[in-house]
C-alpha positions, 0 to 999 in steps of 0.5 A: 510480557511487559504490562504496557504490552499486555494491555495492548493485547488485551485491547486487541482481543476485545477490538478483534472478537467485534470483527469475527464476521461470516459465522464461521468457527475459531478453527475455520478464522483467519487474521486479516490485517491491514496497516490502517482503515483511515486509507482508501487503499486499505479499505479497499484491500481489506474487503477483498481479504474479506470477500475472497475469505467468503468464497473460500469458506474462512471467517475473518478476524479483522485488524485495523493497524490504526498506522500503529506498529504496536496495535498491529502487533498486539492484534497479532498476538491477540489472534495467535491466542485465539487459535486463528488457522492463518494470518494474512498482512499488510505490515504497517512497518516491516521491521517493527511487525517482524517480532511479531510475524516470527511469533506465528511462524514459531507457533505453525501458523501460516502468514502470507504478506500482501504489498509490504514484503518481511523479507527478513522473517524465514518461513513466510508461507509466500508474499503476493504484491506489486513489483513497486520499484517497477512502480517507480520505473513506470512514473519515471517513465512517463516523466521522461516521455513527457519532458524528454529535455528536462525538468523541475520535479517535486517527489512526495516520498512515501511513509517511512519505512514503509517497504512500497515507499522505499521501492518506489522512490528507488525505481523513480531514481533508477530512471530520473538519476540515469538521465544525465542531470536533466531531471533536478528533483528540487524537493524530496520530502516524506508526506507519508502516503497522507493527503492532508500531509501531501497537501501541506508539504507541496504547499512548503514546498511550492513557497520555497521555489522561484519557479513552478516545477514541471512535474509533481510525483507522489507515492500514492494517490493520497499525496498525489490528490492534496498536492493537487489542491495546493496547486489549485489554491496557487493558480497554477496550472500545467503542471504535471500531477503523477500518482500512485495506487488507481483510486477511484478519485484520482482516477476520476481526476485522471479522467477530467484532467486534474491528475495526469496519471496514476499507477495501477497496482491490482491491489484487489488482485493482490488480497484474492491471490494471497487469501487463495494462498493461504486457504490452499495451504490450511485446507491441503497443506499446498504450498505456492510454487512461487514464494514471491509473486509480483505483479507488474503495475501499470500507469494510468493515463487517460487513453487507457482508463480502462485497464484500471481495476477500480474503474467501475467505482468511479463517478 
């Protein structure tokens, strides 16, 4: 092992003996991982890997990825060293967290990624997420049925090689490029799933046109919420606002205007079922009868606030 590598190990270790929560033992601890705790989403996901954990009688080891690949790898390995009976994941990338996912697999470790799919690992015990080029769908969609003649549109790409981020700018495409050129994306840049970032390109991209766009999509709630404010600090108004991810706080803006919509992907579900999954598989042996599991997400709009999974959270 490389002593730049070994070092990172050797932080993880100390960083994850911290986090070893519900008095359980090394043999009942599972890793649960997630890319970064400086997003909402994520802490909102690592508390039901957690919760769920506690039902089913597992400890939890916790990872804060920090939006590092090599911090979630080296997590990994310092987990696989402590002996944890199973890895549930969000891969802050999915090809850099594939070496290190094909490492637990070769040590009989069961993994279950949650969001974010390693297809290109065999013997993943299963992957429960949303359908996110659905996702895209669903905020094509309601472009379409709210601007059925056309419109000017800005696109708020997810992170780079994040698989949601690909999957979403493919299912908003699928609807947008079928439309016969009625719908010009006059900006399409990354502000990766960040809201300051989501701020700060609106903001260069707004500069650059002659005219307000009709509508501004972004890849999560983040980016949605920063560009948001960019619109506010111009004055502008009208302007349709489409998020993704049914945070409380877009879903308050949802409710009083600020936001027009949101897409709600059960990401609380998604956590409990892939923690059921891996519990079933360490206590019986149980594999899933599904390999894939998606959910369908569902936008979000003010007349139906109530299908939202976070609702009780907002203010």
């Amino acid at each position: 092992m490389h002593p730049s590598t070994r070092r990172k190990v050797a932080a993880g270790v100390l960083a994850l003996t911290a986090t070893l929560s519900f008095g359980a033992r090394a043999e009942d601890t599972i890793l649960a991982s997630v890319p970064g705790l400086t997003f909402p989403f994520f802490v909102h996901m690592m508390k039901a890997f957690k919760a769920e954990a506690a039902k089913q009688g597992l400890g939890v080891i916790e990872s804060d990825g920090q939006v590092s690949s090599p911090k979630q790898t080296a997590d990994i390995e310092a987990a696989l060293t402590k002996g944890v009976k199973g890895i549930v994941i969000s891969p802050n990338e999915v090809d850099a967290l594939a070496p290190a996912l094909s490492q637990a697999v070769d040590a009989k470790v069961p993994v279950v990624t949650v969001d974010r799919r390693v297809a290109q690992v065999e013997g993943i015990l299963a992957h429960v997420g949303a359908d996110n080029v659905k996702g895209g769908e669903a905020q094509g969609q309601l472009i379409v049925a709210k601007f059925p003649n056309g419109a000017t549109i800005i696109n708020l790409q997810g992170q780079s090689g994040a698989s949601p981020a690909i999957d979403r700018n493919k299912g908003l495409h699928n609807v947008l490029d079928k439309a016969g050129g009625k719908y010009k994306i006059a900006f399409e840049q990354t502000a990766g799933f960040d809201r300051a970032k989501g701020l700060s390109v609106t903001e260069a991209a707004l500069a650059g046109m002659p005219k307000p766009p009709q509508v501004i999509v972004a890849a999560n709630d983040d980016m949605a919420l920063g560009a948001m404010e960019a619109v506010k600090a111009r004055g502008l108004t009208g302007i349709v606002i489409i998020g993704f991810d049914a945070l409380p706080e877009a879903l308050a803006q949802v409710r009083d205007g600020g936001l027009t919509a949101t897409i709600e992907q059960f990401p609380g579900k998604q956590s409990a079922i892939g923690v059921q999954t891996l519990a079933a598989f360490i206590k019986s042996g149980k594999k899933p009868a599904e390999k894939v599991l998606l959910l369908t997400p569902v936008a979000i709009t003010k007349a139906n606030l109530k299908v939202a999974e976070r609702l009780g959270e907002v203010k």
